[in-house]
N, CA, C and O atoms as a GROMACS GRO file, in nm:
protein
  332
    1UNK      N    1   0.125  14.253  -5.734
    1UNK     CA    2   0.072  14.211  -5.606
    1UNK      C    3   0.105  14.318  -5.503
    1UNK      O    4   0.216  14.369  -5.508
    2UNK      N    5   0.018  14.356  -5.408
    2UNK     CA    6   0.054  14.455  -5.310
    2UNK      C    7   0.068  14.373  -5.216
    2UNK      O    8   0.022  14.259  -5.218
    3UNK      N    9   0.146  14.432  -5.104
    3UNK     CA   10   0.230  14.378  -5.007
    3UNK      C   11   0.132  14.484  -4.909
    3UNK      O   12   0.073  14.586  -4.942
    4UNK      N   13   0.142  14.407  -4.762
    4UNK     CA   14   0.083  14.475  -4.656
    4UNK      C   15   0.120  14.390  -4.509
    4UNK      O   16   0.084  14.278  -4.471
    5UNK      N   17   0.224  14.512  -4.436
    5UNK     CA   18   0.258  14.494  -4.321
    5UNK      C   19   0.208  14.465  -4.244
    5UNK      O   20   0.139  14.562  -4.212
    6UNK      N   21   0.177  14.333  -4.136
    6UNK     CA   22   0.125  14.314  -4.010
    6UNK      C   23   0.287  14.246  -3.926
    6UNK      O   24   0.405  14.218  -3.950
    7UNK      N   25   0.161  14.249  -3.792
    7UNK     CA   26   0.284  14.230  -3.658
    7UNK      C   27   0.234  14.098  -3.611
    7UNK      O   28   0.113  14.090  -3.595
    8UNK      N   29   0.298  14.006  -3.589
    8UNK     CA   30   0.297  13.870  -3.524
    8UNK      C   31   0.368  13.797  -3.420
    8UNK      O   32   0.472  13.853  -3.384
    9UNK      N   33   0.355  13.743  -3.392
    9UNK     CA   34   0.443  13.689  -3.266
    9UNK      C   35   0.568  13.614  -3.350
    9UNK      O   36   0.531  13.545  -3.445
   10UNK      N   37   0.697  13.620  -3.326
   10UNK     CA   38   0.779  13.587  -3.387
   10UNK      C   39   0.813  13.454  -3.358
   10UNK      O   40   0.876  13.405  -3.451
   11UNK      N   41   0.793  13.367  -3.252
   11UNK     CA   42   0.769  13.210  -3.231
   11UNK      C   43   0.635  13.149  -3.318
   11UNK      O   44   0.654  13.032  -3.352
   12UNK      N   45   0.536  13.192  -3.351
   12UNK     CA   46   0.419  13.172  -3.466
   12UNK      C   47   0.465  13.169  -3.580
   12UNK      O   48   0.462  13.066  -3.648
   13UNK      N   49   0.517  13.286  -3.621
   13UNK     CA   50   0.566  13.309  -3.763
   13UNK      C   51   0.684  13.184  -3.804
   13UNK      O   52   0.688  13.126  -3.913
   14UNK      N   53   0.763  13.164  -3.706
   14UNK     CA   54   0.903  13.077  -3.691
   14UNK      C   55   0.826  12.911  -3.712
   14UNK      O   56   0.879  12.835  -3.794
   15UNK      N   57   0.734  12.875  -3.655
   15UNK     CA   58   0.659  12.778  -3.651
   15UNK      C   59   0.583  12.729  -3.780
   15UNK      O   60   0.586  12.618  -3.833
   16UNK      N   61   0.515  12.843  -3.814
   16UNK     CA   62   0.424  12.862  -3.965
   16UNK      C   63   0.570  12.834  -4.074
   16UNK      O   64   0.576  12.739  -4.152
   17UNK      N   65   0.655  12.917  -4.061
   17UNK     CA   66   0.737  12.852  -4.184
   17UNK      C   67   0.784  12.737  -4.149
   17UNK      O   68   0.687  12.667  -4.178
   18UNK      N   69   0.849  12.677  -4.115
   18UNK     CA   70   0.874  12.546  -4.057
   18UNK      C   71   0.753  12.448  -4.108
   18UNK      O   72   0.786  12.330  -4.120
   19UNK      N   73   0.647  12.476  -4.134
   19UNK     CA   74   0.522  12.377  -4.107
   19UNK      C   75   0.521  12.396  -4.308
   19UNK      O   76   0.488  12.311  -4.390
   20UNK      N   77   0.564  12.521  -4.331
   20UNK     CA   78   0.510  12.568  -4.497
   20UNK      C   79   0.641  12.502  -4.577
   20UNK      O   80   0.629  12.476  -4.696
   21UNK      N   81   0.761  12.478  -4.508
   21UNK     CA   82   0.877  12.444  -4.545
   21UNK      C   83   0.874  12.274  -4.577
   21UNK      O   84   0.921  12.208  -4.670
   22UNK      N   85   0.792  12.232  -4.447
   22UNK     CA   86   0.766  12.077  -4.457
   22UNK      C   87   0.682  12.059  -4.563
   22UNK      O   88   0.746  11.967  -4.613
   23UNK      N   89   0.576  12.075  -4.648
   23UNK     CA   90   0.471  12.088  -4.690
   23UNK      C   91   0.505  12.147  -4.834
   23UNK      O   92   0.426  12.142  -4.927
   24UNK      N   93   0.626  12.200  -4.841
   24UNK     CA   94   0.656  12.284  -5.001
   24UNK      C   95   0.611  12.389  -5.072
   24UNK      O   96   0.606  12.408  -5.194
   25UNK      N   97   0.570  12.473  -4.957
   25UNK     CA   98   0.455  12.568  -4.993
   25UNK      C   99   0.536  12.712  -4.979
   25UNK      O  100   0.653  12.729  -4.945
   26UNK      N  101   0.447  12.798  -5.012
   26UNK     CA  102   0.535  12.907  -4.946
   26UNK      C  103   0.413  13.003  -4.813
   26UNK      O  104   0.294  13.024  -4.836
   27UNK      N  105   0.483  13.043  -4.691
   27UNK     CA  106   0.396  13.128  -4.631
   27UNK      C  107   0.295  13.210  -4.630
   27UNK      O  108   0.209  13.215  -4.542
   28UNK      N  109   0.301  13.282  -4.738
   28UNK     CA  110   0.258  13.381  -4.805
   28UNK      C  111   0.097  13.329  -4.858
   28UNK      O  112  -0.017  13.369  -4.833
   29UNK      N  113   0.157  13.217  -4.945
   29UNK     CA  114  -0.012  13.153  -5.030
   29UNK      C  115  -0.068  13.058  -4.889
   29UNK      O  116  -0.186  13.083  -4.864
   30UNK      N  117  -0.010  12.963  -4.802
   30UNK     CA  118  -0.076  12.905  -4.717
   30UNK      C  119  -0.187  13.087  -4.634
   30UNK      O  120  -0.310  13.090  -4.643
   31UNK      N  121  -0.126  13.176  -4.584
   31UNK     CA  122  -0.200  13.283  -4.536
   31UNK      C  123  -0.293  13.300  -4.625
   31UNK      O  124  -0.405  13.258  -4.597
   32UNK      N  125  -0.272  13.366  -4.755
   32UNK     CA  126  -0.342  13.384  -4.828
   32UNK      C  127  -0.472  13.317  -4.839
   32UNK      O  128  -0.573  13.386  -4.822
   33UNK      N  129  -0.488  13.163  -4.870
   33UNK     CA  130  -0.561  13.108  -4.869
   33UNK      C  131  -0.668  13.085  -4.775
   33UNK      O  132  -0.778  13.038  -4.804
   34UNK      N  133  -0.621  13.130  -4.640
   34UNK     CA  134  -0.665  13.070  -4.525
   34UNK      C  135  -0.750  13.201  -4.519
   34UNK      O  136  -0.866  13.170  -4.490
   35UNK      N  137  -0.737  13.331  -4.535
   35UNK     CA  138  -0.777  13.468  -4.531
   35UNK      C  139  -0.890  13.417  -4.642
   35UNK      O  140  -1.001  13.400  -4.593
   36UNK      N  141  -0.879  13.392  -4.774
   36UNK     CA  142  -1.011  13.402  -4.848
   36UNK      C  143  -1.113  13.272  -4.808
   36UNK      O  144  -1.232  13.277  -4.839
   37UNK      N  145  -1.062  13.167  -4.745
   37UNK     CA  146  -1.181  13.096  -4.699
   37UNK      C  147  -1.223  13.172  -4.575
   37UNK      O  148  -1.346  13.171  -4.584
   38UNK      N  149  -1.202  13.216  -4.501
   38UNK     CA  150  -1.232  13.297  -4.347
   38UNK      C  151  -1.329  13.393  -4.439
   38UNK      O  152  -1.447  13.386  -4.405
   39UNK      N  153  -1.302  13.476  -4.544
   39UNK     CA  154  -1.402  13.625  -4.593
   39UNK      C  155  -1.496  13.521  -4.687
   39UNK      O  156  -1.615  13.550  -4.691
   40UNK      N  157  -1.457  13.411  -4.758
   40UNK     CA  158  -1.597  13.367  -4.826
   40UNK      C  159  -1.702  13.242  -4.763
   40UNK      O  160  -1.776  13.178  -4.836
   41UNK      N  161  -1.692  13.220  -4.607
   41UNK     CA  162  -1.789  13.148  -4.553
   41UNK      C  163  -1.908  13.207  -4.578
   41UNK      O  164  -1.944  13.325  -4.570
   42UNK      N  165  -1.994  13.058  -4.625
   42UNK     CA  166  -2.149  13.165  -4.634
   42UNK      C  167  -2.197  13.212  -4.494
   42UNK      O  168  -2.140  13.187  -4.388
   43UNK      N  169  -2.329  13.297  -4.516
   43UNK     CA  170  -2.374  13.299  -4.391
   43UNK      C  171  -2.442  13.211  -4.320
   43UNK      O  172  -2.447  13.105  -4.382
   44UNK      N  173  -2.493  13.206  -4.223
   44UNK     CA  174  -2.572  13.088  -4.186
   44UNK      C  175  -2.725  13.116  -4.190
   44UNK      O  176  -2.769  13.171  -4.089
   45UNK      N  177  -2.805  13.090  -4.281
   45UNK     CA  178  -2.958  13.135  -4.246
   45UNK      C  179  -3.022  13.029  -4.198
   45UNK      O  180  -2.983  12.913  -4.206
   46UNK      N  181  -3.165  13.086  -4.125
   46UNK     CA  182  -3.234  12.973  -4.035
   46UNK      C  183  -3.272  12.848  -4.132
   46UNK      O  184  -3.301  12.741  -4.079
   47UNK      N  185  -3.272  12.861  -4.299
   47UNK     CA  186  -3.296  12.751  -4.334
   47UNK      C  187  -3.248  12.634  -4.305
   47UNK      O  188  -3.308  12.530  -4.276
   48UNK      N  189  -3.094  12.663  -4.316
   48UNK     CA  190  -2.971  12.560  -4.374
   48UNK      C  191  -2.972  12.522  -4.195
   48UNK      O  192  -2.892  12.434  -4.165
   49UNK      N  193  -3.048  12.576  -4.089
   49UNK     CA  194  -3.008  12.504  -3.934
   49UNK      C  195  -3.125  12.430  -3.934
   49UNK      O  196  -3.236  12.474  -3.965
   50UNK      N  197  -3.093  12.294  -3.892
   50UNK     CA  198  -3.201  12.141  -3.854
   50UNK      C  199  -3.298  12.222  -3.731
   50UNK      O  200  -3.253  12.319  -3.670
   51UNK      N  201  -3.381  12.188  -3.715
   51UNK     CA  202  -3.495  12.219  -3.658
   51UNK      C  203  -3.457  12.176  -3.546
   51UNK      O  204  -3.481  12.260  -3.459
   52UNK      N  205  -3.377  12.021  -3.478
   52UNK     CA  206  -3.351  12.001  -3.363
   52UNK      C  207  -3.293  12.103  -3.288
   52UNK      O  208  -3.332  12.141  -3.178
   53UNK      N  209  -3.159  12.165  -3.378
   53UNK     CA  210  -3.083  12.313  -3.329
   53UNK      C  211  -3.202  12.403  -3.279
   53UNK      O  212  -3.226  12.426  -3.161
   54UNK      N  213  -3.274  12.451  -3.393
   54UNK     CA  214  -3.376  12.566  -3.361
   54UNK      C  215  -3.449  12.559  -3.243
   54UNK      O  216  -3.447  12.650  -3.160
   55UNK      N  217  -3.521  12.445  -3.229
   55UNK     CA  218  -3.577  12.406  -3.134
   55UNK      C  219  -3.547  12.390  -3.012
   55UNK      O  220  -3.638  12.360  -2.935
   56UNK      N  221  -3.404  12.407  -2.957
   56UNK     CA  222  -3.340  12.473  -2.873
   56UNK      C  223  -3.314  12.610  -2.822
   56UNK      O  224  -3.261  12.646  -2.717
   57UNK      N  225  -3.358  12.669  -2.910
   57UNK     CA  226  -3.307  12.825  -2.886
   57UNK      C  227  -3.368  12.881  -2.808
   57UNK      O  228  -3.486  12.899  -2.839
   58UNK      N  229  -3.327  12.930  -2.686
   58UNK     CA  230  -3.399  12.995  -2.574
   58UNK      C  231  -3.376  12.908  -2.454
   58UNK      O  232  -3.391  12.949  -2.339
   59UNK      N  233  -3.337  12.782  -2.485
   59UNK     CA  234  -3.342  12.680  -2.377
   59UNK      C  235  -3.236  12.724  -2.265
   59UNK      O  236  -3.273  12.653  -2.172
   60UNK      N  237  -3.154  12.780  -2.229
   60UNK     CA  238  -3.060  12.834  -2.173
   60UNK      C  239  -3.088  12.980  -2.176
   60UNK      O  240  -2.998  13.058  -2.207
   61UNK      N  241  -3.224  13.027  -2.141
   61UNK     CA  242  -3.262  13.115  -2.116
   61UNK      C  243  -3.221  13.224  -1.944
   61UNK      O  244  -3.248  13.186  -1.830
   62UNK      N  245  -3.190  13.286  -1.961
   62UNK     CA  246  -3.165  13.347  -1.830
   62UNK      C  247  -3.250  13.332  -1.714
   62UNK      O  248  -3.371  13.317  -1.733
   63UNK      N  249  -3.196  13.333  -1.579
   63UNK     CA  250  -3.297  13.303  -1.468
   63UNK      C  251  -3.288  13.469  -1.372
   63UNK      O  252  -3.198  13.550  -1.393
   64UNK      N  253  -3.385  13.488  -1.281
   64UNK     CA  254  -3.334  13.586  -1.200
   64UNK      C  255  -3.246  13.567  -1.118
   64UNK      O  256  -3.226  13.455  -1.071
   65UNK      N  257  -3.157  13.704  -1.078
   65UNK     CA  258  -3.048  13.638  -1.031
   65UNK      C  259  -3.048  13.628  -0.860
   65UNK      O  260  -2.946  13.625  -0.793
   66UNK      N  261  -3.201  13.624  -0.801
   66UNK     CA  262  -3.174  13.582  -0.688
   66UNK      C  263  -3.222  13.399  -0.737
   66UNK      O  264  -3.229  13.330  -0.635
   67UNK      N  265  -3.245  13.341  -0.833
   67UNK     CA  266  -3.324  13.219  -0.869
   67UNK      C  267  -3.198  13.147  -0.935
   67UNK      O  268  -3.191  13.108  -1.052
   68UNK      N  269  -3.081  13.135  -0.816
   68UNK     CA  270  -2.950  13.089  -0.859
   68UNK      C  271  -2.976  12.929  -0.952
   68UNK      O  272  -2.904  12.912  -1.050
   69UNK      N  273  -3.076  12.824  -0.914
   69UNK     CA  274  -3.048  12.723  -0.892
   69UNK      C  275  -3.201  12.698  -1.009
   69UNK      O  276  -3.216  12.580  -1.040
   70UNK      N  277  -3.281  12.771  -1.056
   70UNK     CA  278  -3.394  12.752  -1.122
   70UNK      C  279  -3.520  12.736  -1.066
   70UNK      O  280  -3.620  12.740  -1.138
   71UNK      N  281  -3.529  12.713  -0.904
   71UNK     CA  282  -3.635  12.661  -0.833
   71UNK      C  283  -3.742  12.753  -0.861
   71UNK      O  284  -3.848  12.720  -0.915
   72UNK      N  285  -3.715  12.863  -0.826
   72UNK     CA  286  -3.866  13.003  -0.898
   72UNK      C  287  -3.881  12.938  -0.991
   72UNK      O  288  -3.937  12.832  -0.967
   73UNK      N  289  -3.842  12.963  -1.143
   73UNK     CA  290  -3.862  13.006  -1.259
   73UNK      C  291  -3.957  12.839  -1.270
   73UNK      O  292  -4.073  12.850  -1.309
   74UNK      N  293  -3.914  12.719  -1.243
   74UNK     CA  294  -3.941  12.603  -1.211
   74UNK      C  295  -4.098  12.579  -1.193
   74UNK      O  296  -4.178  12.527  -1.272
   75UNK      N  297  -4.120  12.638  -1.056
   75UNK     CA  298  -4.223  12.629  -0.960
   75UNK      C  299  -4.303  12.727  -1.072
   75UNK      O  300  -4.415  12.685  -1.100
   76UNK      N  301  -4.275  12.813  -1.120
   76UNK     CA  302  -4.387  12.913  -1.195
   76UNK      C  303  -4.434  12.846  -1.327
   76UNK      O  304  -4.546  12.865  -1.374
   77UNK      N  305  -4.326  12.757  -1.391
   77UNK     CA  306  -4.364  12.666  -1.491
   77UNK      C  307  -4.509  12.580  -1.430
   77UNK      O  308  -4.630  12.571  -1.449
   78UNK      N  309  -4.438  12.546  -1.375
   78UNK     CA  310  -4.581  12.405  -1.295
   78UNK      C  311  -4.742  12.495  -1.242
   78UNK      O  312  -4.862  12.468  -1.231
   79UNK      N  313  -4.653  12.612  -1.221
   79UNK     CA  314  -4.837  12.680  -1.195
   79UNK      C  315  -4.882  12.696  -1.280
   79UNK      O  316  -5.002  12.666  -1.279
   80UNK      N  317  -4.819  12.761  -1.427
   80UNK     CA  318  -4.915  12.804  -1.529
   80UNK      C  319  -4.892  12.634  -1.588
   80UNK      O  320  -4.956  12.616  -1.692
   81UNK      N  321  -4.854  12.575  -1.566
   81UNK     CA  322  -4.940  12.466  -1.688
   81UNK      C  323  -5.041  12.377  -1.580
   81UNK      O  324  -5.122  12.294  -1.620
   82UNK      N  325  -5.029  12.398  -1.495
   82UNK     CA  326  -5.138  12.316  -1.434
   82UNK      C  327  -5.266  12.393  -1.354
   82UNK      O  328  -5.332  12.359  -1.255
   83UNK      N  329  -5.270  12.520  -1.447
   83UNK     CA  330  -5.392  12.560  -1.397
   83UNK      C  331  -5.513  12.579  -1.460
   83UNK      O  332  -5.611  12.616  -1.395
   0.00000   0.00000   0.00000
């Protein structure tokens, strides 16, 4: 097994064993473990997202930034659909 140095906050580390100590584990494999679920999440493709999600996207679209409050962008909605 290769070994590889990192730096941590030494109240974290003090905490994490304490928590691995309660639990019967050792530090080392709780990290371990937690590192290969973090690198093998799938990705997310547009399939696997519900259409309600999708169908949001854009909705929180940017406004100009003198159009603090939406009233332009608003008022320009209502002209083009009601013309």
């Amino acid at each position: 097994m290769e070994t590889t140095q990192i730096h941590l906050n030494k109240n974290v580390v003090d905490k994490a064993i304490t928590y691995a100590r309660q639990r019967g584990v050792d530090l080392s494999s709780i990290i371990e473990d937690y590192l290969n679920r973090l690198v093998q999440q799938p990705k997310i493709d547009e399939e696997s997202i519900p259409d309600v999600v999708l169908s949001l996207l854009g909705a929180g679209s940017t406004l100009d930034d003198d159009d603090l409050n939406g009233r332009k962008a608003y008022h320009q909605y209502l002209e083009e659909k009601y013309q």
